[in-house]
C-alpha positions in Angstrom: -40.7 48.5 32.0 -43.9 47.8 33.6 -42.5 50.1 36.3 -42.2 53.1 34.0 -45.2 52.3 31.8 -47.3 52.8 35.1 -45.4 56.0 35.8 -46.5 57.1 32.5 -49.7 56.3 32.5 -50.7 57.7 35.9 -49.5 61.3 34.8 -51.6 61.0 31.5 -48.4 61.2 29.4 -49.5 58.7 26.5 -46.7 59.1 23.8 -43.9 58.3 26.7 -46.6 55.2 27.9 -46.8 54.1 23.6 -43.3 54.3 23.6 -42.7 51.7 26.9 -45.2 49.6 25.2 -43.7 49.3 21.7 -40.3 48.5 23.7 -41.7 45.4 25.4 -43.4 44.1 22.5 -39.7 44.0 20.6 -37.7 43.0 23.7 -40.5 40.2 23.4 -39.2 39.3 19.7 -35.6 39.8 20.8 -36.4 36.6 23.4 -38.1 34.9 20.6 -38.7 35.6 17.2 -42.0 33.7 17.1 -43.4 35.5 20.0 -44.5 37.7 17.9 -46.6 36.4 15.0 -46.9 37.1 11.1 -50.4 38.3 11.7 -49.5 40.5 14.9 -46.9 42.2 12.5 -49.7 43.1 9.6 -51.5 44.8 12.9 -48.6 46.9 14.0 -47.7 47.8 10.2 -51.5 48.9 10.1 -51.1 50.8 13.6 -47.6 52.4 13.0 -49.4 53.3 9.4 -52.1 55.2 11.2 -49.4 57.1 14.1 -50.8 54.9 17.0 -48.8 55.6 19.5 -48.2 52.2 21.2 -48.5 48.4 20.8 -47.7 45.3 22.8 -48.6 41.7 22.2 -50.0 40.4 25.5 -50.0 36.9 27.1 -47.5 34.7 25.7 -47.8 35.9 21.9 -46.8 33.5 18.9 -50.0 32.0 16.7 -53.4 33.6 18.4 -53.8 35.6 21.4 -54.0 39.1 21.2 -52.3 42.7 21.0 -53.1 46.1 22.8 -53.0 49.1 20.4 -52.9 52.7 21.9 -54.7 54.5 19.1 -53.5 58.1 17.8 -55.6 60.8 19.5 -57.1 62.0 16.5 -60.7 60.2 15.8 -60.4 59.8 12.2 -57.0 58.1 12.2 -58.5 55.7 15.1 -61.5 54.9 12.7 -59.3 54.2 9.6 -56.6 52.4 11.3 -59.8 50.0 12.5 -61.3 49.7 9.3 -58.3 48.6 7.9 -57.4 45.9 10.7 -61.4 44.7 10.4 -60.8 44.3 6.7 -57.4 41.9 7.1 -59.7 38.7 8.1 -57.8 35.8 9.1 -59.7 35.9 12.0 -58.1 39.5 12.9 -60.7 41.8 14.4 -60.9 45.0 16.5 -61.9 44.7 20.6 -62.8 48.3 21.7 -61.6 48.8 25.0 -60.6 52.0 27.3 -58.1 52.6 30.0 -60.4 53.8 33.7 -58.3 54.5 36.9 -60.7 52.2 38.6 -59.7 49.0 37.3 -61.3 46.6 35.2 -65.1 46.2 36.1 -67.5 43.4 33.9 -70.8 44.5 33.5 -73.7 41.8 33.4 -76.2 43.0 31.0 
């Protein structure tokens, strides 16, 4: 999957890279049904709500760590879909983040 998902992703096609995603994340909770937690789930009901067009959790899922959303092009679904995630507390809140073809850079500010 990670294969295709990079395949996808280097010729800009985003619903076909969403898709890959999503079908990791449940061949995750077809290994292990606690991979992916109750509080991941409330996320992705949020995301699928708003027409993201991917998720995944990362690392090895289950209570904590984190999930990658690929947000819906349209702006004002992105904004609502965040609003509603920043509003589920439990600790749940939104990272911004952006795909670059240059790789992951930290900035020192």
């Amino acid at each position: 999957m990670a294969e295709r998902a990079k395949d996808f992703l280097l010729k800009g096609d985003f619903d076909s890279f969403g898709d890959v995603m999503i079908q990791n994340n449940e061949c995750q909770r077809s290994l292990y049904e606690g991979l992916i937690s109750r509080e991941a789930d409330s996320v992705i009901k949020i995301a699928k709500k708003y027409r993201a067009a991917g998720w995944k959790v990362n690392g090895a899922g289950g209570e904590g760590g984190s999930l990658t959303i690929l947000s819906a092009q349209k702006e004002s679904l992105k904004k609502q879909m965040l609003q509603e995630i920043n509003s589920l507390g439990k600790g749940i809140k939104s990272i911004p983040v952006s795909l670059d073809l240059s790789g992951l850079r930290v900035r020192e500010e």
